[in-house]
C-alpha positions in Angstrom: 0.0 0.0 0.0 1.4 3.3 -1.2 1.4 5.6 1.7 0.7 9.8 0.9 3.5 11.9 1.6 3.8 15.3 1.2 5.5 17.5 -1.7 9.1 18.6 -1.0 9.1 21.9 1.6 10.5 23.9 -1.5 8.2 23.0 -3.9 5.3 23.6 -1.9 7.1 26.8 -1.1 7.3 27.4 -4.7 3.9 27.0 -5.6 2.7 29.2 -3.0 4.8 31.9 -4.7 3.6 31.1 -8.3 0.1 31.2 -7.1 0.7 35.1 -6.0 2.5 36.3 -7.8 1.0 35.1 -11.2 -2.5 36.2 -9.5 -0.9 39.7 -8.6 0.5 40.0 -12.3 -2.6 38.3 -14.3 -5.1 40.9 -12.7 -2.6 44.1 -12.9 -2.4 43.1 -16.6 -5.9 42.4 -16.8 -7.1 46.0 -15.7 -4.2 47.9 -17.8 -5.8 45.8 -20.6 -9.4 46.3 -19.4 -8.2 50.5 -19.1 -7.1 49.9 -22.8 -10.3 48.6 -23.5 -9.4 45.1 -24.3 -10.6 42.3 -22.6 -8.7 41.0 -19.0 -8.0 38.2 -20.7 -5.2 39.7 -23.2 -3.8 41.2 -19.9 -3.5 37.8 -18.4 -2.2 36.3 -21.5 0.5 39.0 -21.4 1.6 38.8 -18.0 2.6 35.1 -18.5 4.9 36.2 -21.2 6.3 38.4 -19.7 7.3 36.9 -16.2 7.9 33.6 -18.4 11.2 32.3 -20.4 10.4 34.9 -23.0 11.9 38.1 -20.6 11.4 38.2 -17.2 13.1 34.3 -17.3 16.2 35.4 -19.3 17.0 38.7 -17.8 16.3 37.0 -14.1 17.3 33.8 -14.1 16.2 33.1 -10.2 12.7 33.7 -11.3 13.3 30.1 -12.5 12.4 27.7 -9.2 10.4 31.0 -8.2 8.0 31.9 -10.6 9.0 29.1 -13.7 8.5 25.8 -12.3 12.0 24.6 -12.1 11.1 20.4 -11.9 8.6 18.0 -13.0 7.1 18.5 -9.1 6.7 22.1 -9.5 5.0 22.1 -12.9 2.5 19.5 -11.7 1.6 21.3 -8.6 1.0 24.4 -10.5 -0.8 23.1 -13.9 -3.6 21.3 -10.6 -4.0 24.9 -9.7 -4.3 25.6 -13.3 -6.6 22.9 -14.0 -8.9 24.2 -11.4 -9.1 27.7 -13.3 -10.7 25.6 -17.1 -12.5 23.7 -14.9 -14.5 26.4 -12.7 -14.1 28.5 -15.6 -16.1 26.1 -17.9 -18.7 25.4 -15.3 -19.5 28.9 -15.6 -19.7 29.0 -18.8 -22.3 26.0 -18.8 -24.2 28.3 -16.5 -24.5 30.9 -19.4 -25.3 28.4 -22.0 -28.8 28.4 -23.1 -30.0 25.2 -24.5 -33.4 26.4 -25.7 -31.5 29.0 -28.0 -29.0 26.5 -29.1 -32.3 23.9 -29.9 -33.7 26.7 -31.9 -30.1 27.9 -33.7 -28.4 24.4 -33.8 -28.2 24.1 -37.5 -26.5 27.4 -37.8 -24.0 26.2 -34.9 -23.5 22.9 -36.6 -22.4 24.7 -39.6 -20.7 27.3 -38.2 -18.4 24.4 -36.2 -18.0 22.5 -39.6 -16.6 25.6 -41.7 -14.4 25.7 -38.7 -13.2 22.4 -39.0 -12.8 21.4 -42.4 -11.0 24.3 -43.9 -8.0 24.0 -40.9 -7.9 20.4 -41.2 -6.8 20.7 -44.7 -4.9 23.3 -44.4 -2.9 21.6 -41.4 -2.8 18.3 -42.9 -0.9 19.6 -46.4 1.7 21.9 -44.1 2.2 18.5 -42.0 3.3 17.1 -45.3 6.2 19.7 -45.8 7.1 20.9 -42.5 11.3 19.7 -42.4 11.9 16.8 -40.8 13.8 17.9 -37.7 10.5 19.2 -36.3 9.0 15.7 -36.2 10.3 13.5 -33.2 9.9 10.6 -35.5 10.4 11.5 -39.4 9.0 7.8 -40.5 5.9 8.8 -39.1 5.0 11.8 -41.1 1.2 10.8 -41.8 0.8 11.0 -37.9 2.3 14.2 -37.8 0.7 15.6 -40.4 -2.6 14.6 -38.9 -1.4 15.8 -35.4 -1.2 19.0 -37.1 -4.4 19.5 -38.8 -5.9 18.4 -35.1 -3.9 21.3 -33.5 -5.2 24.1 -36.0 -8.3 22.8 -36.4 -9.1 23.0 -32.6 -10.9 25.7 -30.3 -10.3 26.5 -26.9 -13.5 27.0 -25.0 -11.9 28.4 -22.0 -10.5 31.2 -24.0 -13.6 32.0 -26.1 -15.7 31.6 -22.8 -13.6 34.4 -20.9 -13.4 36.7 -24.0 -17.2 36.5 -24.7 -17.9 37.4 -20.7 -14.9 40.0 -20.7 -16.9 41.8 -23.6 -20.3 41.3 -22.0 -21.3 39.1 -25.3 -21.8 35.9 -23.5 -25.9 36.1 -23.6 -25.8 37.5 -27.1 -26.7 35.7 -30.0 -22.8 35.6 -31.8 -21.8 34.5 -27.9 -24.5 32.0 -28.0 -23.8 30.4 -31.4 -20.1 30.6 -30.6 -19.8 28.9 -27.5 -21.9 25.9 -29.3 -19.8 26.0 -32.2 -16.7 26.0 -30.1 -17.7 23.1 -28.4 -18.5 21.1 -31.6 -15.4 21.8 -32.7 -13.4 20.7 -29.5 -15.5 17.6 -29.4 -14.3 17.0 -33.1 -11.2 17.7 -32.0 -10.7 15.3 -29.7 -12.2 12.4 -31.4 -9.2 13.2 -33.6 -7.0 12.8 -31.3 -7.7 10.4 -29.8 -7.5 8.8 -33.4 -3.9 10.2 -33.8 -2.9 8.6 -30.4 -4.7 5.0 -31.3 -2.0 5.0 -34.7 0.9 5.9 -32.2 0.2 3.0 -30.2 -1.1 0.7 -32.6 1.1 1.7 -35.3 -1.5 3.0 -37.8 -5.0 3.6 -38.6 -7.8 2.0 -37.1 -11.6 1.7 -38.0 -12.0 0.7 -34.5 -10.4 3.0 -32.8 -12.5 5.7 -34.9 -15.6 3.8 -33.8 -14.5 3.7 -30.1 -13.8 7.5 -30.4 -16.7 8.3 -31.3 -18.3 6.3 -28.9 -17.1 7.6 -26.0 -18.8 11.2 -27.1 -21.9 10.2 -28.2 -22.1 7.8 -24.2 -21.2 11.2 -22.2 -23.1 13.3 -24.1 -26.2 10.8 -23.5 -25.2 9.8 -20.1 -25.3 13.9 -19.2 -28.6 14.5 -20.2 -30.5 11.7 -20.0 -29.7 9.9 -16.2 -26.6 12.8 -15.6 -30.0 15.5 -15.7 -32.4 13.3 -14.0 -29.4 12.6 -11.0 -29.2 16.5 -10.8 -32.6 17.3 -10.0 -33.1 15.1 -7.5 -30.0 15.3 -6.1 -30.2 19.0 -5.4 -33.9 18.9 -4.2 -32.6 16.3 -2.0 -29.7 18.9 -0.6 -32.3 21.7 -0.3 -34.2 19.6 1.1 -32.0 17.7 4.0 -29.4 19.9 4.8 -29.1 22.9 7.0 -25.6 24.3 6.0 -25.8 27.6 4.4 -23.0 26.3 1.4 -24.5 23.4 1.0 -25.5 24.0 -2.4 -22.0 25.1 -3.4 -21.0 21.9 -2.5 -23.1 19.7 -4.0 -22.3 21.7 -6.9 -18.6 21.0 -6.8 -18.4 17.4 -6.0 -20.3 16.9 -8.9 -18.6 19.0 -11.5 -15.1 17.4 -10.5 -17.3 13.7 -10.5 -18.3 14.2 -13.9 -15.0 15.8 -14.9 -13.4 12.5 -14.0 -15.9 10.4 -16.0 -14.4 11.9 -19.0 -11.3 11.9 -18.2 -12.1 8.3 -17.8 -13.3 8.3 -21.0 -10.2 10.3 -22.2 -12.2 12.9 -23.0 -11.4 16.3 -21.2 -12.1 17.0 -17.5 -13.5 20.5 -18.5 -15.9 18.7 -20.9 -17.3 17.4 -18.2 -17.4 20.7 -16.0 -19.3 22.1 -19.2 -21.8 19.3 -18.8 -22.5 19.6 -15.0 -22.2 23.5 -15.7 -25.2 23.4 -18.4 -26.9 20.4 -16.3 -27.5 22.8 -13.4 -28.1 25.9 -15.2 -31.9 24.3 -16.6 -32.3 23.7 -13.0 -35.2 26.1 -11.4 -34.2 25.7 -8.1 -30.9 26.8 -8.0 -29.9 29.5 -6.6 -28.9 32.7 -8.3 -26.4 33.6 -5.3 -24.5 30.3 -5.7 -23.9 31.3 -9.2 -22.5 34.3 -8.4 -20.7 33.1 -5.8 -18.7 30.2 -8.2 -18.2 33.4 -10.6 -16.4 35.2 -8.3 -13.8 33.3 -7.1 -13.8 31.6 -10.9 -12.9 34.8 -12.7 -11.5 36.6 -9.8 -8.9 33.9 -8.6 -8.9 30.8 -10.5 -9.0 31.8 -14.1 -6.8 34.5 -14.2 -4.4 32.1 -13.4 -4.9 29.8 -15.7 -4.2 32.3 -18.1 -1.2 33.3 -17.1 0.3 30.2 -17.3 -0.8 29.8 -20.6 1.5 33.0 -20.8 4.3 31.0 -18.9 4.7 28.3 -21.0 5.5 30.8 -24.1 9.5 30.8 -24.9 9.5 33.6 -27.6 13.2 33.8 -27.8 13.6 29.9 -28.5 11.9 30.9 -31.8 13.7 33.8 -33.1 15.9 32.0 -35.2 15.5 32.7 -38.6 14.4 29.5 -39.8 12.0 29.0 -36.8 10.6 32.4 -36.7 9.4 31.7 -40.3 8.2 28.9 -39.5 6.2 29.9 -36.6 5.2 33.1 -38.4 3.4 30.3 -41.5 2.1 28.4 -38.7 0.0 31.5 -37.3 -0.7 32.5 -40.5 -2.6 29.1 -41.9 -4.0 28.3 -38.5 -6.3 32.0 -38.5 -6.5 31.5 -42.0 -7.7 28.4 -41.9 -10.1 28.8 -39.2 -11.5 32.7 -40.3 -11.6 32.3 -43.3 -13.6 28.7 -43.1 -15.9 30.2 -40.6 -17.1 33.2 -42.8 -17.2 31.1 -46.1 -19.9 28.8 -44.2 -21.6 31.8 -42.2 -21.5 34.2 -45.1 -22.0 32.3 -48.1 -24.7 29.3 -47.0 -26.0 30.6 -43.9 -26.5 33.9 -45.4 -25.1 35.9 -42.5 -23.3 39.8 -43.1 -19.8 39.8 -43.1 -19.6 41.0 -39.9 -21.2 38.5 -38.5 -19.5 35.8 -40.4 -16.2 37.6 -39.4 -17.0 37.5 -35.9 -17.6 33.5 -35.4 -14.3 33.1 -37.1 -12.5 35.5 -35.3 -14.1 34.1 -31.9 -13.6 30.3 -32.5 -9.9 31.4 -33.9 -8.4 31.4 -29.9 -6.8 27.9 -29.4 -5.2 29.1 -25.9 -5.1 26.8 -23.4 -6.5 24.0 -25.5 -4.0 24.2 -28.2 -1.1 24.1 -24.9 -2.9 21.3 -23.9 -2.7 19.3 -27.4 1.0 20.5 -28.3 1.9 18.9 -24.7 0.1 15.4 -25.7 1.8 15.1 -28.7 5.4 16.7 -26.9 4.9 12.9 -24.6 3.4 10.4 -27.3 6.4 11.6 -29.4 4.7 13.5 -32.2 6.8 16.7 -32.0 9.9 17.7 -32.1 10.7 20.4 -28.6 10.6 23.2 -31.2 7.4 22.2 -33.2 5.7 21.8 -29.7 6.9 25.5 -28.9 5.5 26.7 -32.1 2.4 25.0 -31.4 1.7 26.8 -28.4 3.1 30.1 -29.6 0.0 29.9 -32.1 -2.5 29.2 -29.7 -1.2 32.4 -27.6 -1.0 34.2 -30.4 -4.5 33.3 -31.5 -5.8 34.0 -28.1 -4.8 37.5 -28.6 -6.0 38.1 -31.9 -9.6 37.0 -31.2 -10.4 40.1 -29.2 -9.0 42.4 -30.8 -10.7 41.7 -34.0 -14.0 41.1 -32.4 -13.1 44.5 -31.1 -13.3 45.8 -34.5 -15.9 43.6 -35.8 -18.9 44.1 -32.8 -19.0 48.0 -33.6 -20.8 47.2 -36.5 -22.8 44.1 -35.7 -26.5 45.3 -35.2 -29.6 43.9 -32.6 -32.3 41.9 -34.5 -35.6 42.0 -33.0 -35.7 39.0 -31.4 -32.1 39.3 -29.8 -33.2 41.9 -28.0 -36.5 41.1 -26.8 -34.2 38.1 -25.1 -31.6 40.4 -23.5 -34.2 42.7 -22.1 -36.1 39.6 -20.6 -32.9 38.3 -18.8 -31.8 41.7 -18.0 -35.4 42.2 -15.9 -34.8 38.5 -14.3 -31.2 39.1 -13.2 -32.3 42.4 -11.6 -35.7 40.8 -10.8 -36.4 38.9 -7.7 -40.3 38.4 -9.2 -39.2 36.8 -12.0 -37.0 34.3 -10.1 -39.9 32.9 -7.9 -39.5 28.5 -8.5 -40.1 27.9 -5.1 -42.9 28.9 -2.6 -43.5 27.5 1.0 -46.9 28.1 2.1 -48.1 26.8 5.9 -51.3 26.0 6.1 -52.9 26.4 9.6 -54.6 22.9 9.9 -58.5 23.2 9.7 -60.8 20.4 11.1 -63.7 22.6 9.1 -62.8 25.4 6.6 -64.1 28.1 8.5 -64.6 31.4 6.4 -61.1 33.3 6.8 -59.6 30.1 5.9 -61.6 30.3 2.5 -60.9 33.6 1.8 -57.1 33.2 2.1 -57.1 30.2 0.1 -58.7 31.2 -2.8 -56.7 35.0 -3.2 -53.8 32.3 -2.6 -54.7 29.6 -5.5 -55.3 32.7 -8.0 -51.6 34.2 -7.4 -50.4 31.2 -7.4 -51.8 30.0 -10.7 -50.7 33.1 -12.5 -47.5 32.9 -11.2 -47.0 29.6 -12.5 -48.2 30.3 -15.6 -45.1 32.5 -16.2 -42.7 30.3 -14.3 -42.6 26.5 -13.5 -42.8 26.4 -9.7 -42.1 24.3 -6.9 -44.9 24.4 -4.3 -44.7 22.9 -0.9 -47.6 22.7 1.7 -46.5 22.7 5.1 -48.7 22.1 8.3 -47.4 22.0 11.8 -49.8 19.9 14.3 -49.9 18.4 17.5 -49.3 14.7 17.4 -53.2 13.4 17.4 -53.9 16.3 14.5 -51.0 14.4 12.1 -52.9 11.9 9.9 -56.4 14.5 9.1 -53.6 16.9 8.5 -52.5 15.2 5.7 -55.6 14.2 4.5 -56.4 18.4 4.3 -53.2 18.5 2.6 -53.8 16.1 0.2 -57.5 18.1 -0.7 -55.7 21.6 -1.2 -52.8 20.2 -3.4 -55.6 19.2 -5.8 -56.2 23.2 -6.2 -52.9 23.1 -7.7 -51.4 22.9 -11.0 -48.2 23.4 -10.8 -44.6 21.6 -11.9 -43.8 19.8 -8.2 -45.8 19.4 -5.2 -44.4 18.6 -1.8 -47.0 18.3 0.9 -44.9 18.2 4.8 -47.1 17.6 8.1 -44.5 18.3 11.1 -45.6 17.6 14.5 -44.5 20.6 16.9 -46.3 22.8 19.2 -43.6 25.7 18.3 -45.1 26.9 14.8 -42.8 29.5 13.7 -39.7 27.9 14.3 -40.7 25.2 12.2 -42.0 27.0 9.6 -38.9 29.2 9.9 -36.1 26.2 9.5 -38.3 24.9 6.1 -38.1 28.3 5.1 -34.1 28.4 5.3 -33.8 25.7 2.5 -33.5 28.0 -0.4 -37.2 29.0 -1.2 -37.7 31.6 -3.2 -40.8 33.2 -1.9 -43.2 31.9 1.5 -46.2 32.9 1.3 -48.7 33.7 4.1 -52.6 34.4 4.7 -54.5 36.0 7.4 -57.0 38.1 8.4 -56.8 39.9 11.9 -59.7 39.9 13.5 -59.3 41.2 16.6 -59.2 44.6 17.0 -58.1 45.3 19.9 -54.5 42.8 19.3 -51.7 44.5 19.1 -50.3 42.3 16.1 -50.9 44.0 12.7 -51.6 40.3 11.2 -51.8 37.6 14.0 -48.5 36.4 16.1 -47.4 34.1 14.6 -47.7 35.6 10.8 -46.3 38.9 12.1 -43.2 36.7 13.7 -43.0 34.9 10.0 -42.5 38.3 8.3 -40.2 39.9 10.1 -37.8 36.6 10.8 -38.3 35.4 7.5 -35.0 33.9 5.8 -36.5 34.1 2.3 -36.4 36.9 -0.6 -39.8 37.5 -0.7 -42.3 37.5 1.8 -45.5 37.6 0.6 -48.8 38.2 2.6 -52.3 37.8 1.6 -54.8 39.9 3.5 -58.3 38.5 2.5 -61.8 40.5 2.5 -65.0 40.0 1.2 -64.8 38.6 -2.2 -67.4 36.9 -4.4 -67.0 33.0 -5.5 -64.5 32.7 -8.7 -63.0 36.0 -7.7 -60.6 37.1 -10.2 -59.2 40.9 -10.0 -59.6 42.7 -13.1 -58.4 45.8 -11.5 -55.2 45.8 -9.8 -54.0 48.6 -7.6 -50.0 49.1 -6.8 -49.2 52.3 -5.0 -45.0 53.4 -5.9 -42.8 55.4 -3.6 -39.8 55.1 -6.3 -38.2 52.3 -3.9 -37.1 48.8 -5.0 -39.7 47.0 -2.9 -42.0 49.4 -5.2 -41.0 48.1 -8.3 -41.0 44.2 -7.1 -44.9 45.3 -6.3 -45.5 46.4 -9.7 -43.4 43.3 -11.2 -46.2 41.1 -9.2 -49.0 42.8 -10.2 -48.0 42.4 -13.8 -47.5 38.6 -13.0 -50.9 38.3 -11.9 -52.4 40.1 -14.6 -53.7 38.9 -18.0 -53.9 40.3 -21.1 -57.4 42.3 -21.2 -56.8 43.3 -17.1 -55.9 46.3 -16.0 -52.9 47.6 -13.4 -52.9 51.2 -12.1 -49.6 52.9 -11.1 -50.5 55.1 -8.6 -47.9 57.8 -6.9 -49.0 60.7 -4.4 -47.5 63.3 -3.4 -48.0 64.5 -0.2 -49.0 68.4 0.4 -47.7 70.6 2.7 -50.4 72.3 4.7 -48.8 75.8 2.6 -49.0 74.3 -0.7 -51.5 77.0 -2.1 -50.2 79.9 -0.3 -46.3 80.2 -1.2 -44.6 80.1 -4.6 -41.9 78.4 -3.5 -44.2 75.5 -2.3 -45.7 75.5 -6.3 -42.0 75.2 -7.4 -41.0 72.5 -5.3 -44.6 70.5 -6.4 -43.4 70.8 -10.1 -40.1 69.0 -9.1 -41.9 66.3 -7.2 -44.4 65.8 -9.9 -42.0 65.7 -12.9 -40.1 63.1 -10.9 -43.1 61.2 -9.6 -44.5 61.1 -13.4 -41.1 59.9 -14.2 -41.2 57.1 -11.7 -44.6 56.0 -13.1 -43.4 56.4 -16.8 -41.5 54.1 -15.8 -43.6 51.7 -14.3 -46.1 51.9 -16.6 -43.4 50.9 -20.2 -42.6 47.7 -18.0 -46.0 46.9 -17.8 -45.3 46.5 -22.1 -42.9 44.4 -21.6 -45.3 42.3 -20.0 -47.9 42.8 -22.5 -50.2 44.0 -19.5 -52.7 46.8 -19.7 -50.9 49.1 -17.3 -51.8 53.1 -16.7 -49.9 55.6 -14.5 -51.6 58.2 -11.7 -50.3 61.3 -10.6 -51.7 62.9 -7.3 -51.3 65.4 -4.9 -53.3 64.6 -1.5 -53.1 65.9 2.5 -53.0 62.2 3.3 -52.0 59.3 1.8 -53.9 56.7 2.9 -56.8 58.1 2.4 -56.6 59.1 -1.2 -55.9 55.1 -1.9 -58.8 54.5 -0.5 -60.9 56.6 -1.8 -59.2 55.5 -5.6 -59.9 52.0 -4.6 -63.7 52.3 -4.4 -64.3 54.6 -7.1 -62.5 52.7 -9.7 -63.6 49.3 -8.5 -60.1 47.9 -7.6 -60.2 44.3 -6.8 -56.7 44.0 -5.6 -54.1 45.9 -4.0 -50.3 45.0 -4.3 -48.2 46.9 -1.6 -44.3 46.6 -1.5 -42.5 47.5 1.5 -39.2 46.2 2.5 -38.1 45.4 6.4 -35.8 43.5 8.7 -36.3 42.0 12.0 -36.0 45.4 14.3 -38.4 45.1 16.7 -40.8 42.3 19.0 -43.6 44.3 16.9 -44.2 44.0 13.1 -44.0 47.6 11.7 -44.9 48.0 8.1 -45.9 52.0 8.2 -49.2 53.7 9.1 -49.7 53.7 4.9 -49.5 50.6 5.0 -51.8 49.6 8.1 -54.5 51.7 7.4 -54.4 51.1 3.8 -54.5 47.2 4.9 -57.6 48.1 7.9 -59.5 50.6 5.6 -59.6 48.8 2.0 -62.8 47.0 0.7 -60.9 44.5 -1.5 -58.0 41.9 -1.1 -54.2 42.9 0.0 -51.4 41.5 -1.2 -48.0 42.5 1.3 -44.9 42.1 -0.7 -41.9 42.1 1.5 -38.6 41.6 0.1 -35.0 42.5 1.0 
């Protein structure tokens, strides 16, 4: 049994120092590049070089052991690190990949990867043929070489595109979209051939059955990833959100699974960020995760791990080994065919069949042109199988820097004249609103249900304003309901049974129904409310007037303690059997909680119903006896109609009926009211925005009296 032992003290010493001071360089580089404006990425690129062989390395020689790995060890240690960076980076990536635009666009894609392909392969293969023979590790192999080479050129590196496309914010756009697809294609193309080029190392020529098992292995991962890899996923993480109580336990789960799948293809000698791109596109069509864990693998993806990936890819560049003559031309061909190749194939297919404008065309190829730290990763494969010579491998992965750089500043040039079709950006303003939207992220709502022997009439009421959002709401976005009832012990089993009658009032995606036996109701709702729901959702009606809750106790407990982003709060009155508002009500104050009102309304509302914007402003008891009063007003009122201008142009996004009011009133509360039941409002949508502060709920006297004084339902939309 092999025992673990620790790295050498120096090399662990050394790593530590790569790891800062490639991080230091790779983001000073990144925002002199991002100042420049050119994406981080070229920065990164750069500051590899230059701490690298290429200067830093020959002018410094004791950056070698420091900086440049000076052993086998030390490089190992350091590409781990490295490795890390794809990986995270191409989970990302599979976060921003949208498989319902690449379902509708996946001809173009397919095309787009094959005039990627074809055109580089050729290209590669003929240069193979002439390339002098002291390149080639083994001369009597020149058809491997040859093939090795048209691999090489014809490749993409995902990584690279990936960080280029977020670095210039064109991730989510159509061209970022299609490229990313295309890219992959291309890589998955490219190691099929590979792996084909390795099978006539080792088995001394070409082999149908290697070809078959190649392509094999693909077509398995691919199946396995989307078929039971997808199913896994969603149960897995409902079972996480589910059973577990530690706040990262989603970024976890998340983790161990992108480096499990990473290692099934490396299994498969496929690539171990193939597999983070699966897991990464996996979990982005899943409902229930969370926006925050996203952002949180972002962050330290792009703000630790990638930038040193890059770097390194920087690193492993020795310029100077290349400027003799002979080699420098070389190299210099080498570039030239391989973006020649690639470009040029790219617009012939995107201009010429697809029908695309040459800027368009001209972007794909310059995109799917970067080879970065793919190319690295191929040159060094065929460097051990004995492919290439030390100098063809340098060449190698001088192109695929070189490339790297290229791509961005091309599609520098080439964006400024690419235009928005319709469509396009219809899509970007939609996921604009849901990134900046917590309405349009509800996919999962908690709602307790206070157990009824008989329905008694508040219990109704509630119920049915509860079954109408609800519906809507799911309408617009699949959701993940769960009934919850806490009970004493003998109450458990016609608990469920009142559980199992309500869930039939639901149509929705997923249905969990929970009985918990506990006399200490809000703490139990509270811990189910902890596991990642989006929204819980109360109903009440206070009856007693002379309580000093504004709700009841326990709801008012619920609001203010409530772990989730939105709290929302149905105050039931008098409303007729099938009630359905036709006339919804959201007073605006300008605030965020304001605009997540208005964002709900429009959620509830159909097509022929209508929503009023209302905003007041409140007069000063001297309004009509002092200019300077009149003034002021003119300022309020041109930024209240502002604020419901606003308002109201969302409401056409949302292809809802939506008109804005103006008014000036002594008293708030009041003049809702009074608009209420003169314009037949059938429901009111209030957003106000607390935190635990007090042992009382306070929500505002606007909001109380509006809540005591109106004739139709309230909806309370907390959120933070």
């Amino acid at each position: 049994m092999t025992l673990i032992t620790s790295a050498p003290h120096l090399d662990v010493l050394a790593l530590i120092i790569q790891v800062c001071v490639l991080l230091l360089f790779a983001k000073l580089f990144g925002e002199l590049a991002q100042r420049l404006n050119q994406p981080a990425v070229i920065g990164e690129i750069l500051a590899g070089i230059v701490l690298g062989p290429s200067l830093l390395g020959k002018i410094l020689p004791f950056f070698y052991g420091t900086v440049i790995p000076a052993n086998p060890t030390q490089c190992h240690l350091l590409e781990i690190v490295s490795l890390i960076g794809a990986v995270l980076l191409l989970l990302v990536t599979g976060f921003e990949t949208d498989l319902n635009f690449i379902s509708r666009h996946g001809k173009t894609a397919l095309l787009v990867s094959w005039g990627g392909i074809i055109l580089p392969l050729v290209t590669g293969f003929y240069l193979g043929k002439y390339l002098p023979d002291f390149l080639l590790a083994n001369p009597a192999q020149r058809d491997v070489f040859s093939l090795f080479i048209a691999t090489a050129m014809s490749i993409s590196a995902i990584p690279v595109i990936a960080k280029v496309l977020i670095d210039m914010k064109l991730i989510r756009r159509n061209i970022g979209q299609i490229t990313i697809a295309s890219g992959m294609m291309d890589d998955t193309i490219g190691w099929i051939l590979l792996s084909i080029v390795l099978g006539m190392v080792s088995n001394g020529g070409f082999s149908w059955m290697n070809l078959f098992g190649s392509v094999a292995k693909v077509f398995l991962f691919i199946l396995l990833s989307f078929t039971v890899g997808f199913f896994f996923v969603k149960k897995a993480l409902s079972f996480v959100q589910d059973k577990f109580s530690d706040n990262d336990k989603v970024l976890s789960f998340v983790m161990i699974l992108t480096f499990a799948w990473g290692a099934l293809a490396q299994a498969l000698h496929l690539e171990v960020v193939f597999g983070a791109f699966a897991m990464g596109i996996m979990f982005g069509q899943m409902q229930k995760f969370p926006h925050h864990t996203i952002e949180t693998i972002k962050s330290f993806a792009m703000g630790v791990f990638a930038p040193i990936f890059f770097a390194l890819v920087g690193l492993k560049v020795d310029i100077g080994a290349l400027l003799e003559p002979r080699l420098a031309l070389i190299s210099f061909i080498v570039i030239v065919l391989a973006s020649f190749g690639k470009i040029f194939g790219v617009y012939m297919v995107s201009r010429w069949v697809l029908k695309h404008d040459r800027w368009t065309a001209l972007s794909y190829g310059a995109a799917l042109n970067a080879r970065g730290g793919m190319g690295i990763i191929v040159a060094s494969i065929g460097l051990s199988a004995g492919i290439l010579s030390r100098e063809m491998f340098s060449i190698i992965v001088l192109m695929a820097v070189v490339t790297s750089i290229m791509a961005p500043l091309i599609l520098r040039y080439t964006l400024v004249h690419l235009k928005f079709d319709e469509d396009e950006h219809h899509r970007l303003k939609e996921e604009e609103l849901k990134d900046m939207s917590l309405v349009k992220n509800i996919y999962k709502v908690l709602i307790p249900v206070r157990f009824q022997v008989q329905k008694d009439y508040v219990f109704m009421l509630t119920q049915a304003v509860k079954f109408y959002i609800l519906e809507k709401i799911s309408a617009k976005n699949p959701l993940s309901i769960t009934l919850l009832s806490v009970v004493s012990k003998d109450q458990k089993e016609e608990a469920k049974k009142m559980l199992d009658v309500l869930g039939k009032n639901f149509n929705t995606k997923e249905l969990v129904k929970k009985v918990i036996e506990s006399d200490d109701v809000t703490n139990q709702v509270l811990n189910e409310a902890q596991k990642d729901y989006d929204m819980l959702m109360l109903g009440t009606v206070n009856s007693d007037k002379n309580s000093d809750s504004l709700f009841s106790p326990v709801t008012d407990n619920l609001v203010r303690l409530s772990p989730s982003p939105i709290t929302a709060v149905v105050y039931a009155k008098d409303i007729q059997e099938n009630w359905k508002p036709k006339n919804i009500l959201v007073p605006i104050n300008g605030s965020v909680a304001s605009r997540n009102a208005a964002e709900f309304a429009y959620f509830l509302a159909s097509h022929e119903d209508q929503v009023t914007i209302l905003n007041i402003i409140s007069r000063d008891r001297n309004y009509w006896g002092h200019f300077i009063y009149n003034k002021t007003y003119n300022v309020q009122s041109v930024i209240a109609h502002s604020l419901v201008d606003e308002l109201v142009d969302l409401g056409k996004f949302y292809k809802v009926s939506a008109k804005g009011k103006v008014r000036i009133a002594n008293d708030l509360e009041s003049e809702i009211v009074t608009i209420t039941n003169s314009e037949d409002i059938d429901l009111i949508v209030l957003g106000t925005s607390i935190k635990p502060a007090s042992e009382r709920l306070f929500l505002g006297p606007t909001v109380e009296r509006i809540i005591k004084n109106a004739h139709c339902p309230v909806v309370i939309l907390n959120t933070y």
